[in-house]
ZAMARGU-4260 file (C-alpha; in steps of 0.2 Angstrom, whole numbers, plus 5000, padded with zeros to 4 digits):
<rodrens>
0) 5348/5780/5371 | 5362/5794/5376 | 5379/5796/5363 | 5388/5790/5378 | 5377/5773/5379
5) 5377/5770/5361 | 5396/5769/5357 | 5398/5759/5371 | 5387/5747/5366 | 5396/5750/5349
10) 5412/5745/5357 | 5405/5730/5366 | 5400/5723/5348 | 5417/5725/5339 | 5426/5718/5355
15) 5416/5701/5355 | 5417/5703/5334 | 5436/5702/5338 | 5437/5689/5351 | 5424/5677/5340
20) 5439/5680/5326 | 5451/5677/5338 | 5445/5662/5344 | 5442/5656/5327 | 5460/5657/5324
25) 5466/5649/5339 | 5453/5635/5336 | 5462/5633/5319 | 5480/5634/5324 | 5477/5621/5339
30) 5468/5609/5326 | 5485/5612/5315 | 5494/5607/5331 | 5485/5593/5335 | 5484/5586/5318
35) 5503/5587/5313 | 5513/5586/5327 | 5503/5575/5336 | 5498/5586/5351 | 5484/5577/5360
40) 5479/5588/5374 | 5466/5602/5370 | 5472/5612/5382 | 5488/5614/5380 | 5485/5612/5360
45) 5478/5630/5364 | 5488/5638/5373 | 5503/5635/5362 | 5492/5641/5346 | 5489/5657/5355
50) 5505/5660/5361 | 5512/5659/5342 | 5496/5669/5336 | 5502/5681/5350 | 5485/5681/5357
55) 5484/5684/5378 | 5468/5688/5380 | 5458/5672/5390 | 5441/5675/5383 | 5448/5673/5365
60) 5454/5653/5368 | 5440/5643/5359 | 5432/5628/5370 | 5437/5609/5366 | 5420/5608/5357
65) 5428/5620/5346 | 5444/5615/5343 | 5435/5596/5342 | 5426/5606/5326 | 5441/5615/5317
70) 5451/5597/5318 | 5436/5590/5310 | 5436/5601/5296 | 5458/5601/5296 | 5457/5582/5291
75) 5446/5585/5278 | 5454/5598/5270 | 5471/5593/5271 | 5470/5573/5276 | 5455/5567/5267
80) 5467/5552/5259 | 5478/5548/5273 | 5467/5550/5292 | 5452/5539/5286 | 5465/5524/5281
85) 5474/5531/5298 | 5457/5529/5307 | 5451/5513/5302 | 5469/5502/5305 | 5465/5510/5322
90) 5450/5502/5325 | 5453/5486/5317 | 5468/5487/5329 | 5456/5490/5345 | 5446/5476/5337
95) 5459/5465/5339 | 5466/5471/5356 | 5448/5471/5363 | 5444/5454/5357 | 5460/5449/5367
100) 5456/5458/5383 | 5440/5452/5383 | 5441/5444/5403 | 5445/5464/5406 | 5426/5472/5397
105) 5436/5485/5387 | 5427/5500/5381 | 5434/5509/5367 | 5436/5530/5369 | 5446/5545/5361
110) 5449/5550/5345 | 5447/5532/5337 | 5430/5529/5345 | 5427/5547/5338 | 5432/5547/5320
115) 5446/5560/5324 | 5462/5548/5324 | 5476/5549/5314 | 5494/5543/5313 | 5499/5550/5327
120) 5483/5543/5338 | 5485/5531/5351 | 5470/5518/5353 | 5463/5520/5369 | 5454/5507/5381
125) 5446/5508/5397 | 5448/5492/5405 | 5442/5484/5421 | 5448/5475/5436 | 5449/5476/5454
130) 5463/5467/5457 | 5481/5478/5457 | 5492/5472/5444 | 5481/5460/5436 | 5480/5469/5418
135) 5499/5471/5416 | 5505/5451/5424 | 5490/5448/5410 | 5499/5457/5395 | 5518/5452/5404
140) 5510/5434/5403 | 5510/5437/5384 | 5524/5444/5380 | 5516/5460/5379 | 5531/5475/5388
145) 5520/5488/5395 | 5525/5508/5400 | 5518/5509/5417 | 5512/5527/5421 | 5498/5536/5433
150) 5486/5548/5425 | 5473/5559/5436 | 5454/5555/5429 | 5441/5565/5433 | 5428/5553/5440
155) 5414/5563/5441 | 5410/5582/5440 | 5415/5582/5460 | 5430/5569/5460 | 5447/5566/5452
160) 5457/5550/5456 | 5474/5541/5451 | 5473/5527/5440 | 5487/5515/5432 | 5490/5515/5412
165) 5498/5505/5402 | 5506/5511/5384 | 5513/5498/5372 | 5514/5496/5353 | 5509/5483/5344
170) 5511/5482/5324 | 5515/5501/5325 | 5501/5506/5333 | 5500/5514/5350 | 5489/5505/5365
175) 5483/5518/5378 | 5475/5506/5394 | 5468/5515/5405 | 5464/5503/5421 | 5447/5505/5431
180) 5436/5497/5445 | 5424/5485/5441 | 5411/5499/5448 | 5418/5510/5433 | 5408/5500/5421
185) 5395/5507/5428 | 5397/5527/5422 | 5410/5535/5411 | 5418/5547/5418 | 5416/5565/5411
190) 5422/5569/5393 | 5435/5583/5391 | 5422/5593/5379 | 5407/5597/5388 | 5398/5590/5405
195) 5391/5573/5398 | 5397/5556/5402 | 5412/5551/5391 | 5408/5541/5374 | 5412/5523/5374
200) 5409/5507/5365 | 5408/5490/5370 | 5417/5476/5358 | 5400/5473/5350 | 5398/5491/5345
205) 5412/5494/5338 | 5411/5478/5327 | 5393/5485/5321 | 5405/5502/5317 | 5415/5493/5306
210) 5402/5482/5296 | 5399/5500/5288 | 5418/5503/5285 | 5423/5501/5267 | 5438/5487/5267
215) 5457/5492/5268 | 5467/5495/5252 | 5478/5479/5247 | 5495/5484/5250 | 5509/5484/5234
</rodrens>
């Protein structure tokens, strides 16, 4: 192999060496974001960690897999007392809110589902209707006062489609409904990590979740 070859193969290595570092970094800083302040979309969670790391290159941002990691290993460095009481009043929450939307077949999803929620995470449902409106005259019926909002889903790796949400608290808690066709059942839509089919749990699972959660601390 020529000198000329040889240092730039040299030069190759160190420049991935310094992306892989770099990516590390912003990985770290968007699991920071995320975790304090409450910044719950991936991409943007990364693009404001390398714009304060002062990082422009594209091929140093870390992939959501990544970022999914560094949040993992953020919690248990720095929340390890607070985000699993955090996680499990969450889904006891969704247990409740599922038991009551039951006519609906919500599935659980998101950070909840995941084991990544903290005090700043939303529990989020799909939920299931074909009628217009039918979820929302539901929770209004109830005394429930929803946010109505649009979001765009990626349906499939082909498709994206405008579906109804409905935000609302309840106990101090956060609700995130997202409203789907009956067909919708049928296939989760693609998760925001990779190319497989979103995670979700029926009612039933999740209560199988919790028979392995300890119980909640007695309060004062």
């Amino acid at each position: 192999m020529s000198r000329h070859s040889h240092s730039q193969g040299h030069h190759h290595a160190r420049t991935q060496g310094i992306r892989l570092q770099q990516r590390r970094r912003v990985a770290l800083e968007a699991a920071r974001l995320i975790s304090e302040h409450g910044l719950r979309d991936y991409h943007r969670a990364k693009l404001r960690a390398a714009e304060r790391l002062g990082i422009r290159d594209d091929q140093a941002l870390p992939r959501n897999g990544e970022i999914e990691q560094a949040l993992r290993e953020h919690q248990r460095l720095f929340q390890a007392g607070s985000q699993p009481e955090a996680l499990l009043a969450r889904r006891l929450a969704a247990r409740e809110a599922m038991r009551f939307l039951q006519r609906f077949e919500p599935r659980l999803v998101g950070p909840v589902l995941e084991g990544t929620a903290d005090q700043h995470s939303a529990v989020c449902l799909h939920v299931f209707n074909d009628t217009p409106g039918a979820v929302e005259h539901f929770l209004a019926e109830r005394g429930i006062r929803c946010e109505l909002r649009e979001r765009q889903l990626r349906i499939d790796h082909g498709r994206v489609c405008t579906v109804e949400v409905l935000l609302f608290l309840a106990d101090g808690i956060a609700f995130d409904l997202t409203v789907l066709p009956l067909d919708g059942l049928r296939q989760a839509p693609p998760d925001r990590i990779g190319q497989r089919a979103m995670r979700r749990a029926s009612l039933s699972a999740l209560e199988l979740m919790l028979r392995d959660e300890p119980a909640p601390s007695a309060g004062c």
